[in-house]
C-alpha positions as CSV (number, residue, x, y, z in Angstrom):
1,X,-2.9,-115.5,-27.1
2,X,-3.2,-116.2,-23.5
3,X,0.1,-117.1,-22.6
4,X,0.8,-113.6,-25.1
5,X,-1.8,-111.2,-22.5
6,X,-0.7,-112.6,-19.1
7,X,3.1,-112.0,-20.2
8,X,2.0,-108.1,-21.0
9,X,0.0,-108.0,-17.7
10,X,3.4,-109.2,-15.8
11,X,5.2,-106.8,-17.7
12,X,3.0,-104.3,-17.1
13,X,2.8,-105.5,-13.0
14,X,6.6,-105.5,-13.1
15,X,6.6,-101.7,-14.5
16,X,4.5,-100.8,-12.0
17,X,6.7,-101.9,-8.6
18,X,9.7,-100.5,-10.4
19,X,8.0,-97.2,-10.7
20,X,6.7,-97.3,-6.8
21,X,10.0,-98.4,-5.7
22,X,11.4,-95.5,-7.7
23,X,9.2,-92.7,-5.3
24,X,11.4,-91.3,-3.3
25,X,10.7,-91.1,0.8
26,X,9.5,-87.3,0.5
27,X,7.5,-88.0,-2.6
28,X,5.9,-91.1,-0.9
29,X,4.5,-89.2,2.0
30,X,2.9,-86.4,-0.5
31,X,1.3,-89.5,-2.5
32,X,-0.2,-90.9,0.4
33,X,-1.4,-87.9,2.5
34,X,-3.5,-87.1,-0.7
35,X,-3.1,-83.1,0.3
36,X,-4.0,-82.2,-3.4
37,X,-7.5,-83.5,-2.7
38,X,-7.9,-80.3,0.2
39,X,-7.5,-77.6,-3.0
40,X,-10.4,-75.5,-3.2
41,X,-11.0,-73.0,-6.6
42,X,-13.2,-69.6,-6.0
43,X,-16.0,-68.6,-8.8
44,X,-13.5,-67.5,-11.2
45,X,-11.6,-71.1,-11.2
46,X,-8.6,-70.1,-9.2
47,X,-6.7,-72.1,-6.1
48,X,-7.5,-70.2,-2.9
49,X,-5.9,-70.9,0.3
50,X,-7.2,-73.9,1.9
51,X,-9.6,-73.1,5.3
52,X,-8.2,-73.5,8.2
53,X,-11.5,-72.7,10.2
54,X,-11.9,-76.5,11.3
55,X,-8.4,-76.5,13.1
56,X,-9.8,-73.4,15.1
57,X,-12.8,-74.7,16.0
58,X,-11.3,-78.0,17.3
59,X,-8.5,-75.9,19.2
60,X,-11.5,-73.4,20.6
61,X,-13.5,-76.6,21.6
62,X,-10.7,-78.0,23.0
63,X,-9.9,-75.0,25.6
64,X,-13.7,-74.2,26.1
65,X,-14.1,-77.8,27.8
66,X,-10.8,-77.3,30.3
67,X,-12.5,-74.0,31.4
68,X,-16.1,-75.3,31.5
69,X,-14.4,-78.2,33.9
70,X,-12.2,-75.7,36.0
71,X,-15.0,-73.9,36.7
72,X,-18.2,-76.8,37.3
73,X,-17.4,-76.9,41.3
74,X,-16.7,-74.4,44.1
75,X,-14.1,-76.2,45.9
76,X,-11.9,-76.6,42.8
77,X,-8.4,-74.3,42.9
78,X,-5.7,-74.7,41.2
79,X,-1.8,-75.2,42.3
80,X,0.3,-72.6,41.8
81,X,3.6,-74.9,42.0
82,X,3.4,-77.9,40.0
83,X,6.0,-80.5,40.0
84,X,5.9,-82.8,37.1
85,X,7.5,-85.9,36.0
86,X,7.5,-86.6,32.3
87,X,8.2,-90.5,31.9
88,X,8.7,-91.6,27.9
89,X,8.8,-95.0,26.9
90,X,11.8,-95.4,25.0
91,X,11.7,-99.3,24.3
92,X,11.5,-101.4,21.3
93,X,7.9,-100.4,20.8
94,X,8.7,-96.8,20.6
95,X,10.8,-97.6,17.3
96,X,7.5,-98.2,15.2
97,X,7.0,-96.2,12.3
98,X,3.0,-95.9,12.3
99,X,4.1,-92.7,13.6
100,X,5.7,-90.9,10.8
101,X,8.9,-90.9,10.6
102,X,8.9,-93.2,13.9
103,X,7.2,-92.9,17.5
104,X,10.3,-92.3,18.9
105,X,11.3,-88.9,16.8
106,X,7.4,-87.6,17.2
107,X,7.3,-88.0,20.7
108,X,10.4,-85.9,21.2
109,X,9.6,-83.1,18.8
110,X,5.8,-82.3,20.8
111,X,7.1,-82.9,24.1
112,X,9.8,-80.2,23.3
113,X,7.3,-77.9,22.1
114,X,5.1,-79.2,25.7
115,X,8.2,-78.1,27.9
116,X,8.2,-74.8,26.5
117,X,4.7,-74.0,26.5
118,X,4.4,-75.5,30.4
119,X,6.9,-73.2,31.6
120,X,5.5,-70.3,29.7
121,X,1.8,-71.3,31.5
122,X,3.5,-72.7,34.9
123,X,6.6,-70.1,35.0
124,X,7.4,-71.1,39.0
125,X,6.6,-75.2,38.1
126,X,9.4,-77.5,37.6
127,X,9.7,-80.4,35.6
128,X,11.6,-83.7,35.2
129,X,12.1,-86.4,32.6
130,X,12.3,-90.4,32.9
131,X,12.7,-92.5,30.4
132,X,12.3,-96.4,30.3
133,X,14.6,-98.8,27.9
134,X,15.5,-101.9,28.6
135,X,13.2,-102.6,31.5
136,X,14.7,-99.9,33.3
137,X,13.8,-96.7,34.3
138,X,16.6,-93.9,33.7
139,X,16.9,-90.0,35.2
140,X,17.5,-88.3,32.2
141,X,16.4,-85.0,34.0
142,X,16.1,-83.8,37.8
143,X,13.0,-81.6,39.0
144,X,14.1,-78.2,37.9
145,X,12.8,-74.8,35.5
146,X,15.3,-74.5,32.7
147,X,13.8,-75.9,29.5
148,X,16.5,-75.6,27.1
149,X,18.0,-77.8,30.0
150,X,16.0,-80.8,29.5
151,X,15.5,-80.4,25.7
152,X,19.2,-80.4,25.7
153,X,19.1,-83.8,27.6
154,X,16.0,-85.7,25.8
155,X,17.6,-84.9,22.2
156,X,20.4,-86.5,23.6
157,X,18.8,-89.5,24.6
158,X,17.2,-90.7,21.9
159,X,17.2,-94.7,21.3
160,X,15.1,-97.2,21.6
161,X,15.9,-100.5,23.2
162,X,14.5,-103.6,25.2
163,X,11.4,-103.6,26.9
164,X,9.3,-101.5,29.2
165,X,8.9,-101.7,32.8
166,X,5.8,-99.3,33.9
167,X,6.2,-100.6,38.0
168,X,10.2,-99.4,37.8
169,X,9.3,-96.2,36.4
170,X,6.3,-95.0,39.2
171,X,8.9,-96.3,42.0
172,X,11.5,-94.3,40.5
173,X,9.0,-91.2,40.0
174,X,7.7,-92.0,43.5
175,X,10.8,-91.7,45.1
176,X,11.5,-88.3,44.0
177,X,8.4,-86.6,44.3
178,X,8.1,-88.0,48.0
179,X,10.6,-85.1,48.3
180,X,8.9,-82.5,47.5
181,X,7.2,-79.9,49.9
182,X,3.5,-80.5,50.4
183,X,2.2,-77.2,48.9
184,X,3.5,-78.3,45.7
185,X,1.3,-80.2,43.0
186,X,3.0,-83.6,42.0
187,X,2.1,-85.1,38.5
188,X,3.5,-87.8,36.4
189,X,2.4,-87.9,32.6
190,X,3.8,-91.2,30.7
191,X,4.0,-91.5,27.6
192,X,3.4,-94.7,26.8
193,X,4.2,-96.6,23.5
194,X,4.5,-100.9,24.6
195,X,1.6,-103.1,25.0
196,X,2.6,-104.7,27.8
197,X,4.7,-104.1,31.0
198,X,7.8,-106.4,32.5
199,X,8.1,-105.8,36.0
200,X,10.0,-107.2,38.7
201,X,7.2,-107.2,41.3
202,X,3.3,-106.8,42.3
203,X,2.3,-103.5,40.1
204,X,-1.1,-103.2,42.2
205,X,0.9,-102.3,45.4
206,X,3.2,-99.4,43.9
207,X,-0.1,-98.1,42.1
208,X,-1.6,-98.1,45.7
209,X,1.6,-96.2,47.0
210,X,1.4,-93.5,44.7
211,X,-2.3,-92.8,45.6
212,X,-1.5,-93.0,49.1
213,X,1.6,-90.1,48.3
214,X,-1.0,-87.9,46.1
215,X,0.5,-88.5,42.6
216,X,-1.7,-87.5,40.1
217,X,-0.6,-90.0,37.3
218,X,-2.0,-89.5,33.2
219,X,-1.1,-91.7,30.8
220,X,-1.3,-90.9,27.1
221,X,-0.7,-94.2,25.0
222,X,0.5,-94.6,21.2
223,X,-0.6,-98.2,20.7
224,X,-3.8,-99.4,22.0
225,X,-6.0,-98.7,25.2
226,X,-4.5,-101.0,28.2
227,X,-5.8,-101.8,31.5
228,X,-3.2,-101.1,33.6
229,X,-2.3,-97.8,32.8
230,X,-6.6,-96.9,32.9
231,X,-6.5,-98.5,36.2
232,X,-3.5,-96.6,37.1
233,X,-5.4,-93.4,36.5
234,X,-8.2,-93.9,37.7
235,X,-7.2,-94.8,40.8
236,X,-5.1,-91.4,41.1
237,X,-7.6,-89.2,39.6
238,X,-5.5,-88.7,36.1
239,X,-6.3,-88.9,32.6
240,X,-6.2,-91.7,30.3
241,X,-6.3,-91.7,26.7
242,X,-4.8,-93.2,23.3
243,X,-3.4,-90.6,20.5
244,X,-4.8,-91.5,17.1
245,X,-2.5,-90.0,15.3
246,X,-0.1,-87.2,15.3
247,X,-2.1,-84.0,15.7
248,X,-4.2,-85.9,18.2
249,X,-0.7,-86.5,20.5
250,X,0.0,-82.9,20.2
251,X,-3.7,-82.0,21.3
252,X,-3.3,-84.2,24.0
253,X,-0.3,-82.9,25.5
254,X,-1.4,-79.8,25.6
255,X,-4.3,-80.2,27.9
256,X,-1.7,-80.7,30.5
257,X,-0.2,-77.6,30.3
258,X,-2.9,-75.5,31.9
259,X,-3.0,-76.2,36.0
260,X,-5.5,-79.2,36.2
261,X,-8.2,-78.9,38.6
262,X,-7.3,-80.2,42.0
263,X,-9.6,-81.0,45.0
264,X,-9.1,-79.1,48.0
265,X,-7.5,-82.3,49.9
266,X,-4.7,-82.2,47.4
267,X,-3.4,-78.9,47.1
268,X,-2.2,-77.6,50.9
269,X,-2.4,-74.2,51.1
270,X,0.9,-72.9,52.8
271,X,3.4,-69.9,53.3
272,X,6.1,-70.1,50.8
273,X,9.4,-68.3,51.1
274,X,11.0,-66.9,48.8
275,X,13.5,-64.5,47.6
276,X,13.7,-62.1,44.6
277,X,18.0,-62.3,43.2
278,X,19.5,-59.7,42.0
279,X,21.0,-60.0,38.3
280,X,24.6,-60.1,38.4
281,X,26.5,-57.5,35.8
282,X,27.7,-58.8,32.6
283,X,31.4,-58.8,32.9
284,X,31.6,-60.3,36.5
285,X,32.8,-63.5,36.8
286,X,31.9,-66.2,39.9
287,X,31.3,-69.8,40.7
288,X,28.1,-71.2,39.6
289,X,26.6,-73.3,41.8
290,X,24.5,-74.9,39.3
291,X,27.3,-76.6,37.1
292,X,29.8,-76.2,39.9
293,X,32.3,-74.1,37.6
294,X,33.1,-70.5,37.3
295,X,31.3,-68.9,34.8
296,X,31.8,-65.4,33.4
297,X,28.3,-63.3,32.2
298,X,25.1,-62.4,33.5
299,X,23.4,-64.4,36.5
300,X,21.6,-64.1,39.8
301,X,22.5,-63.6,43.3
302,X,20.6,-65.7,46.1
303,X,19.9,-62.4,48.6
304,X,20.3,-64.8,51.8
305,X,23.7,-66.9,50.9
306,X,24.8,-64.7,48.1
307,X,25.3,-67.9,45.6
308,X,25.1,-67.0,42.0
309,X,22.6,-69.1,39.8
310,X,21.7,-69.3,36.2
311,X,18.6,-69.3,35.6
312,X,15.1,-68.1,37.3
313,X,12.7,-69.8,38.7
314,X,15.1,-72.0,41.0
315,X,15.9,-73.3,44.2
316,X,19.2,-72.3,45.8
317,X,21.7,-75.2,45.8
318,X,23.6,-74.2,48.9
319,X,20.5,-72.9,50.9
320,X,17.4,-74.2,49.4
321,X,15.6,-71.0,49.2
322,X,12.9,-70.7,46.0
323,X,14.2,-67.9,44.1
324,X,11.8,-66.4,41.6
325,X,10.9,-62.7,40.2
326,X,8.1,-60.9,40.3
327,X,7.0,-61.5,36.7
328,X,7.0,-65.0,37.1
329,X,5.0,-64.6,40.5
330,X,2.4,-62.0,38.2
331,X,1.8,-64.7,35.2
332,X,1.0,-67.3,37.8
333,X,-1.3,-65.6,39.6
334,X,-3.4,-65.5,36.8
335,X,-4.9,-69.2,36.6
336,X,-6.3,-68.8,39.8
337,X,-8.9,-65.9,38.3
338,X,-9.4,-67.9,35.0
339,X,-11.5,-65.6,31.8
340,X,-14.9,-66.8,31.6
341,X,-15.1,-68.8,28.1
342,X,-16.4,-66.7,25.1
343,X,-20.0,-67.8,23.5
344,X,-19.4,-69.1,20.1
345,X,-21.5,-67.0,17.5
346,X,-23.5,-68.9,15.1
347,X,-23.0,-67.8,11.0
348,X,-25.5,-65.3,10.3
349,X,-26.9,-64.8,6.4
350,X,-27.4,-61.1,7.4
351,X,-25.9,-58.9,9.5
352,X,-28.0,-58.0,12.5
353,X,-28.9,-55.2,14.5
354,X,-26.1,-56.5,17.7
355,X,-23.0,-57.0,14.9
356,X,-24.3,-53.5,13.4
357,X,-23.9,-51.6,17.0
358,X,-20.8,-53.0,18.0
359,X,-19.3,-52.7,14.5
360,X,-18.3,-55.3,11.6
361,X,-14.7,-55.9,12.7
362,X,-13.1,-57.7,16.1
363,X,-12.6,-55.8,18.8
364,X,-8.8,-57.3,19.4
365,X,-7.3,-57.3,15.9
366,X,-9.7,-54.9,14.4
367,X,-10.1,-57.4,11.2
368,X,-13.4,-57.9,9.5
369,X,-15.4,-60.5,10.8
370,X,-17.3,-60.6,7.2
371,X,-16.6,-63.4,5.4
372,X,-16.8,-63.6,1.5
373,X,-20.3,-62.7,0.1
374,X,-21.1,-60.6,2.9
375,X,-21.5,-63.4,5.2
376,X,-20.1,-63.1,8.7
377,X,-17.5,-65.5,9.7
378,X,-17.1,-67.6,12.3
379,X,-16.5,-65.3,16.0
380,X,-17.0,-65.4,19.9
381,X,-18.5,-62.8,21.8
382,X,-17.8,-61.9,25.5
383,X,-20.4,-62.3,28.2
384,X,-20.2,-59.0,30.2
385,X,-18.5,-56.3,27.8
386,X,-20.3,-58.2,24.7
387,X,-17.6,-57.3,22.2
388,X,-17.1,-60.0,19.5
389,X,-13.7,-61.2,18.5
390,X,-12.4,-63.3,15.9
391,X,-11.2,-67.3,16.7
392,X,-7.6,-66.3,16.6
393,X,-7.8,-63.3,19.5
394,X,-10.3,-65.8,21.1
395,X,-7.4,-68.5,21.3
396,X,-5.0,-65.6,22.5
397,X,-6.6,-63.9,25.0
398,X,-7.6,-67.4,27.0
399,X,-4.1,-68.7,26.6
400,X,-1.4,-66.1,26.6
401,X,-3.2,-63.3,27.3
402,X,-5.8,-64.1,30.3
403,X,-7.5,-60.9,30.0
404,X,-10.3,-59.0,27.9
405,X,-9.6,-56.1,26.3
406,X,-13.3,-55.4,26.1
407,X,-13.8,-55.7,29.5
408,X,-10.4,-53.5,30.6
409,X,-11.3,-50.5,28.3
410,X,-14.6,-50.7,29.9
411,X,-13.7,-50.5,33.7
412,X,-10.9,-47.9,33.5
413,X,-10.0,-45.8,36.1
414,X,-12.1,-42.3,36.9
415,X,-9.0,-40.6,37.2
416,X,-7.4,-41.5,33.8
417,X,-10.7,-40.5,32.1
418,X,-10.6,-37.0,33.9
419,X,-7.2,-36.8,32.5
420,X,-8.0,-37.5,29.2
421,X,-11.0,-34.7,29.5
């Protein structure tokens, strides 16, 4: 009878491995996420939308401590030109798959999505990309403002290989950025997936070098907290930290698209020149002196040598002057006056005499701010015009659109009001 059971237990044992190995990839990653466990049901036994309210929170909290931190001292600023130097680790380690479906693939899809919103906060920054394989540190990218230009090169790119070599990677970054003028803000953020370094020579003395050049360096790691790359940013006043998982990495790359604060000593202030290009019409055709080809379409003219470019913001190839337009100049100008952050508004069981006077509904979207059984939901108010809006404007107005709308259709001018009379 016992020999009988344990052959129906293997039997069984055997049933069940062919039915996991039967899961498919897709089904596999439903089966262990669990996401059926997040379904809520409302009074009448019906699936409602699952509530997002905790991602807002966490993104709210997230952009209420970089402006509590811009604005803690008086002798912070920020740069206007940043010049930053994106180094990903593209060696062996970066082929693990704790990162669904590898390190390699997740790192390149949120620093794609981290190019595009830097350029869209930093319009007159540039950026680079280096990537280490092999013990080797590689120029995929030089300092320039076109995303789709260095998207275009890091999909390109993508294999991982050898070992990693932080020292060749900060000489290599070093050696650019020595280069660049000394109004501008240099930053290098690595992306960091070994657990150990292979370097030809004494790390401690290039760390020392890039202090002494004013390299801000941040490190954000995949694996496990390491020394070296704390050390490294602590001695040049960056960030370190680890990603947990995959929303965390995302989080954390985005704090580094906002202007960090920089002490006085390292941002220079300095007269910049530049010029404002003309767009060239559509059907004209002319060298580019970009690619070095002739191109036919729509480009700019350089107004001192006349060179045409693609793209804006730039530097003239033939004369080296900055060439930028006045929108980009405008959005810039912006995270040197940053909004005050909003006071979160605790959940009320009544509505009170404040949410009664200044009405029920956000003051940017015009939704209702009640939630379901009368109960207010979650909202910020302004400090001065003491409007509330909802998380979602909140998020907006601090990130894309930098200022209130409470405040503006408070202080308009006298003459438009006489107008309207």
């Amino acid at each position: 009878m016992s020999n009988q059971r344990k052959r129906l237990t293997g039997e069984r044992e055997d049933e069940d491995d062919e039915d996991a190995e039967g899961i498919g990839e897709w089904e596999r990653a439903y089966v262990d996420d669990r996401s059926w466990e997040e379904l809520q049901e409302d009074e009448s036994g019906l699936l409602r939308p699952i509530d997002n309210s905790a991602i807002y929170h966490a993104q709210y909290r997230r952009r209420l401590r970089m402006l509590s931190a811009a604005a803690a001292g008086t002798r912070i600023q920020k740069g206007l030109i940043r010049y930053l130097y994106i180094v990903i680790d593209f060696s062996r380690a970066a082929a693990e798959m704790d990162f669904r479906p590898s390190r390699i693939a997740v790192m390149a899809k949120h620093i794609e999505a981290f190019i595009r919103e830097f350029f869209d906060q930093n319009p007159l920054s540039q950026i680079g990309l280096v990537s280490i394989k092999n013990g080797v540190a590689h120029t995929l990218t030089d300092l320039g403002g076109s995303p789709e230009t260095h998207i275009k090169a890091l999909m390109g790119k993508l294999e991982a290989l050898g070992d990693s070599s932080l020292q060749n990677a900060l000489e290599l970054v070093n050696e650019h950025l020595s280069q660049v003028p000394s109004y501008g803000h240099r930053e290098v953020l690595i992306l960091y997936s070994a657990l150990c370094t292979c370097d030809p020579g004494d790390i401690m003395e290039t760390i020392q070098k890039c202090k002494k050049s004013k390299l801000r360096c941040s490190v954000i790691g995949l694996s496990a907290e390491m020394f070296i790359c704390k050390h490294l940013c602590q001695e040049t006043g960056g960030l370190y930290s680890v990603a947990v998982d995959e929303v965390h990495l995302k989080d954390l790359l985005l704090e580094h698209a906002p202007p960090p604060p920089a002490i006085a000593e390292f941002a220079i202030a300095n007269l910049i020149k530049m010029g404002f290009p003309q767009r060239a019409a559509e059907g004209s055709m002319a060298i580019c002196s970009c690619h070095k080809e002739v191109k036919i379409g729509a480009g700019y003219m350089c107004p001192r040598c006349k060179a045409r470019v693609c793209d804006l913001p730039t530097e003239c190839t033939i004369c080296g002057l900055t060439l930028v337009s006045s929108p980009h100049l405008a959005r810039s100008y912006h995270h040197l006056f940053p909004i005050a952050p909003f006071d979160e508004v605790p959940a009320f069981s009544s509505l009170n005499d404040s949410r009664r006077t200044l009405g029920k509904s956000c003051f940017g979207c015009q939704q209702s701010l009640i939630g379901t059984g009368n109960k207010p939901g979650p909202c910020v108010t302004c400090r001065k015009c003491k409007h509330y809006f909802c998380l979602d404007c909140d998020i907006y107005i601090h990130e894309s659109l930098h200022n209130c709308p409470g405040c503006e259709s408070i202080h308009r001018p006298k003459s438009v009001s006489l107008m309207e009379e």
